[in-house]
N, C-alpha and C positions, 0 to 999 in steps of 0.2 A: 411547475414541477415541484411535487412536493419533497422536504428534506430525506424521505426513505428512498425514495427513485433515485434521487442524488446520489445518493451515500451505493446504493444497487449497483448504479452504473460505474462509479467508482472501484467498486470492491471486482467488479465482471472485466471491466478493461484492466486491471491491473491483474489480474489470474489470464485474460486474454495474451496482454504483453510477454507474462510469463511462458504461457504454451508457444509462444511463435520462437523467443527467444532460444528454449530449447529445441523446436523443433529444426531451427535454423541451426544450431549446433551439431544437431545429430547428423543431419544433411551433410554440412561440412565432414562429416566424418566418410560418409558415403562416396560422392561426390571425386575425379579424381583429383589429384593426386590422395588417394584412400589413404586414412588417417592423418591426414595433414588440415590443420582448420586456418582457414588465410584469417587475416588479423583483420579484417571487417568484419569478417562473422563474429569475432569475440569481441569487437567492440560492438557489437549490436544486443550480441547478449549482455554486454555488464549494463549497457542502456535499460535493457529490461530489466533486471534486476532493480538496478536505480528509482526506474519509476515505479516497480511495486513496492520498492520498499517506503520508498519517501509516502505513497498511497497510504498502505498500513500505517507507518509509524506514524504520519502526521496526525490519523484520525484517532488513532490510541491515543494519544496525547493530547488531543486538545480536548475528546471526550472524558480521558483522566480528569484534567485541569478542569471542564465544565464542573464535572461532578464532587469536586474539593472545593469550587466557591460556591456552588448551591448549599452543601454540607454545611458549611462554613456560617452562609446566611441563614440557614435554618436553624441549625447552633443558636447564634446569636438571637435570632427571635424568639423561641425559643426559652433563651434564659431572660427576652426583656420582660416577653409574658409572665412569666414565675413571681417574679419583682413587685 
């Protein structure tokens, strides 16, 4: 599996997560007692929420971080070349 598929199926389960979460909330609105959401359905959404977000933020960040010590080593080559 290569690193783009990774990163694909990551980014799809976690918008996937997303769509169930709300759709399970909406449900609970449906559902009777109408407008009442039982407290599993909201903790199921804040789950999803959870996982998409730790999805995103994780890969922002360490793709951040990759791309500040590449910068960084390049920098420095760089300036050893110059010398």
């Amino acid at each position: 599996m290569t690193r783009e598929n990774r990163v694909n199926i990551q980014y799809f389960s976690a918008i996937g997560m997303l769509v169930c979460g709300v759709a399970l909330s909406v449900a609970g609105f449906i559902v009777s007692p109408v407008g009442e959401i039982s407290d599993s359905v909201l903790w199921f959404a804040a789950q999803t929420m959870i996982y998409a977000g730790s999805i995103f933020g994780v890969s922002v960040y360490v793709n951040d971080k990759f791309h500040s010590i590449t910068d960084k080593i390049n920098q420095y080559n760089g300036n050893k070349k110059d010398n």
